[in-house]
C-alpha positions in Angstrom: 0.0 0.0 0.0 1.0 3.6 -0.2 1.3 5.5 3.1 2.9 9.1 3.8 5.5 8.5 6.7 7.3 11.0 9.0 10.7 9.6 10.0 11.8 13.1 11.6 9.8 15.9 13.5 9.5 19.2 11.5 7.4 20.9 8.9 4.4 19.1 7.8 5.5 20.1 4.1 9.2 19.2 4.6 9.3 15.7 6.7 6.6 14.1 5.5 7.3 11.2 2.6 5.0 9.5 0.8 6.1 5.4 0.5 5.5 2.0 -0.6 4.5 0.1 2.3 3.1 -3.1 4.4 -0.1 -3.2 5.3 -0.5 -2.6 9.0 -1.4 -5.4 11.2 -4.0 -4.9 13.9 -3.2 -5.4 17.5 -5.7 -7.1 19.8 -9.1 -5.4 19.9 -8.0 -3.5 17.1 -9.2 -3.8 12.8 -7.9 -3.3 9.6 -9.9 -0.5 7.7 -9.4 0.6 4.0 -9.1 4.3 4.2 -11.9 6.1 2.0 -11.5 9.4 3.5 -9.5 10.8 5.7 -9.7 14.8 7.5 -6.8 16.9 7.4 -6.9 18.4 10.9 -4.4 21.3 12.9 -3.4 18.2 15.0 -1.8 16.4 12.0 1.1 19.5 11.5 1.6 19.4 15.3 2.0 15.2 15.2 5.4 16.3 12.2 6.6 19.0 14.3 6.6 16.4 17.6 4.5 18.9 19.4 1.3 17.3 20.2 0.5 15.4 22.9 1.1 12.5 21.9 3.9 11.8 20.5 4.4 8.5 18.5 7.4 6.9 17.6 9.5 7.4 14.1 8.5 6.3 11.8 4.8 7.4 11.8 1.7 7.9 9.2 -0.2 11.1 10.6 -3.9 11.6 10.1 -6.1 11.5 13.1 -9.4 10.7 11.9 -11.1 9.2 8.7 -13.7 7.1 7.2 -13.3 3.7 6.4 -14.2 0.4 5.4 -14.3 -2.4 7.4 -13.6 -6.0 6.4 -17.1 -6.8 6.4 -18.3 -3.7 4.1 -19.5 -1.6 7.0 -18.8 2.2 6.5 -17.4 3.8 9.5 -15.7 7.1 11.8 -12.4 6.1 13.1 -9.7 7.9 15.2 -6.7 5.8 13.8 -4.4 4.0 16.0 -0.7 6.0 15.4 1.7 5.5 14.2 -0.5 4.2 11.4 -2.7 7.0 11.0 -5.1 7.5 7.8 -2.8 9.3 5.4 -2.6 5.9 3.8 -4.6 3.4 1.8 -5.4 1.3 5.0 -4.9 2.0 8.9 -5.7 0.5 11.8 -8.1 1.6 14.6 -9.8 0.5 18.0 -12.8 -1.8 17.7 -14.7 -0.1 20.4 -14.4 2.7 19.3 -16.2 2.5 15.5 -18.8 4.8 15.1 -21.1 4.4 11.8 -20.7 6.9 9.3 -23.8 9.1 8.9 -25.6 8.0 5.7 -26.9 11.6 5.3 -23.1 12.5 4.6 -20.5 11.1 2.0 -16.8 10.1 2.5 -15.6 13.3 3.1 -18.0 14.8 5.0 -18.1 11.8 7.4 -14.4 12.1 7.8 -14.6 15.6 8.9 -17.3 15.0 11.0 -15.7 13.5 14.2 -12.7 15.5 15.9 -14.3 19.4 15.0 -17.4 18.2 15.9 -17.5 16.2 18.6 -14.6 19.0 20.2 -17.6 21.3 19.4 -20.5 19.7 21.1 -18.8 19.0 23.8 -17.4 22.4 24.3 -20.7 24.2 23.7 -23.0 22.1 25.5 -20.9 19.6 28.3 -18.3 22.9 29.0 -19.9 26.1 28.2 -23.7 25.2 28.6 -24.3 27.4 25.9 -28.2 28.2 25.9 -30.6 29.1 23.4 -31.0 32.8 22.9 -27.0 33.8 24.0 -24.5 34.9 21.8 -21.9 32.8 20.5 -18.8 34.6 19.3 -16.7 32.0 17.3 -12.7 33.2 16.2 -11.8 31.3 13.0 -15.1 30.6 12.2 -14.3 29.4 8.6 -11.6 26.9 9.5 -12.4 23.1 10.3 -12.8 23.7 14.0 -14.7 27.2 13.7 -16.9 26.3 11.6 -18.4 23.3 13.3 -18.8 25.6 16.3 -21.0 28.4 14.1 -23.2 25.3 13.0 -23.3 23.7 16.0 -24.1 27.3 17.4 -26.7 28.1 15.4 -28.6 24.5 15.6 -28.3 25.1 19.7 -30.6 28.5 18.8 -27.9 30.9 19.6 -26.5 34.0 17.5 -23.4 33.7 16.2 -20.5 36.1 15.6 -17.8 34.7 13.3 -14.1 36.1 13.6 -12.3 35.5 10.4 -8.9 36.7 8.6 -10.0 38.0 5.0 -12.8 38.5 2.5 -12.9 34.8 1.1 -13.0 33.7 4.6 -15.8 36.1 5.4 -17.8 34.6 2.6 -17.5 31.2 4.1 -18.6 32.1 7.2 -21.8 33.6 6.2 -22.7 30.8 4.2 -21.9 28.9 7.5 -25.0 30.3 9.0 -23.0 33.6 10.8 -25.3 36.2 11.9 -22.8 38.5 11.9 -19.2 38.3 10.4 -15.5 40.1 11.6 -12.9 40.7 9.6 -10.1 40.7 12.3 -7.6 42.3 9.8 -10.1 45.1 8.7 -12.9 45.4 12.0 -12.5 46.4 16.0 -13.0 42.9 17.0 -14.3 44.6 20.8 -16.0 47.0 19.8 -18.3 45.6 17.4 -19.2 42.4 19.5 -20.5 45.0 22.3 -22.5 47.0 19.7 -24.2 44.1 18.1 -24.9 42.6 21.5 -26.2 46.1 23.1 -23.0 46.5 25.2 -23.6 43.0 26.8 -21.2 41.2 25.0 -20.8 37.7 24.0 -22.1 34.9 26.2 -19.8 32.3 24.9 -16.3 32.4 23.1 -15.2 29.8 21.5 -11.5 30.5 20.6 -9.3 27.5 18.9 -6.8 30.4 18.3 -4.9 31.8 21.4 -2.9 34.7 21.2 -4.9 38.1 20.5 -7.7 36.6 19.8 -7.6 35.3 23.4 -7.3 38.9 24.5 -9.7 40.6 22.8 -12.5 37.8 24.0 -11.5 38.8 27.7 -12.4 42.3 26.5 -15.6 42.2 24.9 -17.1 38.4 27.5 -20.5 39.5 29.1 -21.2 38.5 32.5 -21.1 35.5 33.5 -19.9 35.1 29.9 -17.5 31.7 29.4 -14.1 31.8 27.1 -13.6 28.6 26.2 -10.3 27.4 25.6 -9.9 24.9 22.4 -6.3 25.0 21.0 -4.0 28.1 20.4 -3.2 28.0 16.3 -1.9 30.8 16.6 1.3 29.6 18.4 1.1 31.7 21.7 -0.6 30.3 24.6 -2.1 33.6 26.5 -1.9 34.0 30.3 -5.1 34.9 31.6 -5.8 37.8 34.0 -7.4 36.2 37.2 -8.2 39.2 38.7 -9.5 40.6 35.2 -11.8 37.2 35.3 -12.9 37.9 38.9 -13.8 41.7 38.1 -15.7 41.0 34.8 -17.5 37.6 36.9 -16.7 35.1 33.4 -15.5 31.8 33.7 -12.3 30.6 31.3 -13.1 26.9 30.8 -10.9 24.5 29.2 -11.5 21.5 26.6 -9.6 18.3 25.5 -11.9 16.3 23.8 -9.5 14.0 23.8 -9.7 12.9 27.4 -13.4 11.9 26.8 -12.1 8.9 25.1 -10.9 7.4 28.2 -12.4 8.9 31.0 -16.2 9.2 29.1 -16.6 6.8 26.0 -20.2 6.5 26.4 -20.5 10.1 26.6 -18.5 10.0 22.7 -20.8 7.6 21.8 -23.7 9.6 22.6 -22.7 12.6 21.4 -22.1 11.1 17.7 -25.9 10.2 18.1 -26.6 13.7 18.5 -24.6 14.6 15.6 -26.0 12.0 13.5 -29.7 13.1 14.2 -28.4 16.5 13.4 -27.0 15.5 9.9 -29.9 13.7 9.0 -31.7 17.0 9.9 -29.5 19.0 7.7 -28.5 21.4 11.3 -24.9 20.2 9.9 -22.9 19.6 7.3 -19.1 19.8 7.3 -17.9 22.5 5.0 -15.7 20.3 2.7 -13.6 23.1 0.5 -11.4 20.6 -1.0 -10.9 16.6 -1.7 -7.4 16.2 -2.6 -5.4 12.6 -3.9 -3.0 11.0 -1.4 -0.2 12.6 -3.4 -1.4 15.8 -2.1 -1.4 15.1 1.2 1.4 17.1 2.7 0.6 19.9 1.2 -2.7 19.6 2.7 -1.6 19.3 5.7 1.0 22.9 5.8 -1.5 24.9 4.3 -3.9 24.1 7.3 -0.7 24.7 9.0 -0.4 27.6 7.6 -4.0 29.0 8.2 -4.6 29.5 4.7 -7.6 27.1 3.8 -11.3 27.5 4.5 -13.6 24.8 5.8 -12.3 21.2 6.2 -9.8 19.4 3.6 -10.3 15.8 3.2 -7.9 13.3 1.4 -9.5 11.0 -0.8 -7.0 7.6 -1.3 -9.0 6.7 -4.3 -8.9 9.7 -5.8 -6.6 10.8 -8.8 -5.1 13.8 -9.3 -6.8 14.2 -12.7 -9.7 14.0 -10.6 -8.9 16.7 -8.2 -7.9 18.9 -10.3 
């Protein structure tokens, strides 16, 4: 089979290689799966650069989630079992931990379902109770984690403020479902979340970015507001203000979806329920911008490195890149 291997830590675009290889053999409790999909996810770049946390050992096939095909025919959501991970015609995953792939969604879409959405749904509604009628102010709200949040906003009844970086991005986002959109390169960020939300401010933040985004959500959090902390892709971790949080009265709440797996798998399980039921009701549908061949996949993987891509990019094994093109 064909898999993309990283045998040292660096740039996604640099250190990964794309090889002739042996299938993977599964462990115990674990199945082979024919990769028909698999999402290109922040993640991925911080797995080459050795800066996630886990950190498997070299040689490794990144890609941490995809759908696949089981033995049997079944289609299914996976969270690979590194080091073989599904940038790669086959990969291995956990048995218990198959979820069926939604039939209201194809390859792709199923593939970019899981991680963004599930860290969504659990951030919204298990961490930030996030309640019909609030406002939901989302920073990168057209990249893969963003813009599961606006959806997942807006099907939770809430209005949603998007925080982007350009005009395509804008567009995106509005056909996201945004009620309102930012421009963070072109808008006061502060100043127009307290006019559009009569000086209250937003009840939620949802902020996969760090940095000054993190900053300017401490500004403009209403009472009793929540900042929810998903990742920092913008490579600075802030260092909140307690006092500022105790003046203000919001809460800064972390996520790791991750830890759900162990400590709460019957809480992943039911949450893909909820997401399936959602899908079938057309509340949400993963933004898929591009479908790229295997070939392509390091480059996939530094542009959403890079920040420059909108929505989710999927890698399609099956795919040619005639086809993509």
């Amino acid at each position: 089979m064909r898999a993309w291997h990283v045998h040292r830590n660096g740039e996604p675009g640099e250190v990964m290689r794309l090889e002739e290889a042996e299938r993977p053999v599964p462990g115990d409790g674990q199945v082979l799966l024919k990769v028909r999909a698999a999402g290109v996810n922040f993640p991925d770049a911080l797995l080459c650069r050795g800066q996630y946390q886990i950190t498997p050992p070299l040689p490794f096939t990144p890609g941490v989630e995809i759908c696949g095909e089981t033995e049997d025919g079944r289609r299914v959501i996976a969270t690979p079992a590194l080091p073989h991970g599904g940038f790669a015609e086959y990969a291995v995953a956990d048995a218990a931990a198959l979820l069926p792939a939604p039939d209201a969604l194809d390859d792709a879409e199923a593939a970019a379902l899981h991680i963004g959405y599930q860290t969504g749904w659990f951030g919204l509604h298990r961490r930030a109770r996030l309640q019909a009628g609030e406002t939901l102010l989302v920073h990168a709200a057209a990249g893969g984690v963003g813009s599961a949040a606006v959806q997942l906003g807006k099907a939770a009844g809430a209005t949603v403020i998007g925080v982007v970086g350009g005009a395509d991005k804008a567009e995106a986002a509005r056909r996201l479902g945004c009620d309102l959109v930012l421009d963070r390169r072109a808008d006061d960020i502060v100043a127009a979340v307290k006019e559009a939300t009569g000086g209250r401010g937003a009840d939620v933040v949802y902020d996969p970015v760090g940095g000054d985004a993190y900053a300017k959500s401490a500004k403009c959090v209403a009472f009793e507001g929540r900042i929810l902390v998903v990742g920092f892709a913008s490579g600075t971790v802030p260092a909140p203000a307690l006092n500022h949080a105790l003046v203000k009265n919001y809460s800064i709440v972390g996520l790791h979806w991750g830890l759900y797996n162990t400590k709460d798998p019957r809480a992943v399980l039911e949450c893909h329920d909820h997401l399936t039921e959602l899908a079938a009701k057309g509340a949400i549908k993963p933004l898929v911008s591009e479908r790229v061949p295997l070939g392509e996949a390091a480059s996939a993987v530094q542009r959403v490195a890079d920040g420059t891509t909108t929505g989710r990019v999927t890698v399609l094994p099956a795919l040619t890149g005639e086809a993509a093109a």
